[in-house]
Steps between C-alpha positions, in 0.01 A plus 500: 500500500788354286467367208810316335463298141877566435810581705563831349111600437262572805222755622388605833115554528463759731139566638319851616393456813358854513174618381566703138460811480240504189305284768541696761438853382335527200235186533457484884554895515689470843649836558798383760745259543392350833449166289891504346582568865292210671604261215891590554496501849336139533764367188782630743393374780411160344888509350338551141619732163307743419490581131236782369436526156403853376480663162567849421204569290268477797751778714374894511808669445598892604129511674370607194057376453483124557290319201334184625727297440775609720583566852742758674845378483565614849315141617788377318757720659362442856496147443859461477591750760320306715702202433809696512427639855358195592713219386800727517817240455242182483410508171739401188405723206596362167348445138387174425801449303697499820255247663531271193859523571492406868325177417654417171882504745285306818405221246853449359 
């Protein structure tokens, strides 16, 4: 959504449309990412952007002992390979700087 109260000043609110990762793997203690995949698959297929909101502090790094609040950062990794291998050169991946940017030019 755009949002214009000036003609230089505007934001873009950009939703997540995929489950967090706190969510996800910490609270819901799912220990795949079969429900990334699903969700992905039917935003694609529905002609949808798929935005995924993770945080760092929940991510196992260099497979040392997970505490409980974290998960392996492979799910992570596998996530976006999977999009990579299966969206390969259907997907546009920017920041949402760059997506602000696309609609602040489309609504000039």
């Amino acid at each position: 959504m755009v949002n214009s109260h000036r003609l230089n000043r505007c934001y873009v609110e950009l939703p997540y449309t995929l489950p967090q990762d706190h969510l996800l793997y910490v609270i819901m203690k799912n220990t795949n990412i079969d429900i990334w995949k699903k969700k992905v698959d039917w935003i694609a297929e529905n002609n949808g952007m798929a935005l995924l909101n993770t945080h760092s502090d929940y991510m196992g790094f260099n497979g040392r002992k997970l505490s409980l609040e974290e998960y392996p950062i492979d799910y992570y990794i596998d996530f976006l390979e999977y999009v990579k291998t299966a969206y390969k050169d259907q997907y546009w991946h920017v920041l949402p700087r760059d997506v602000v940017s696309f609609w602040v030019q489309k609504m000039k």
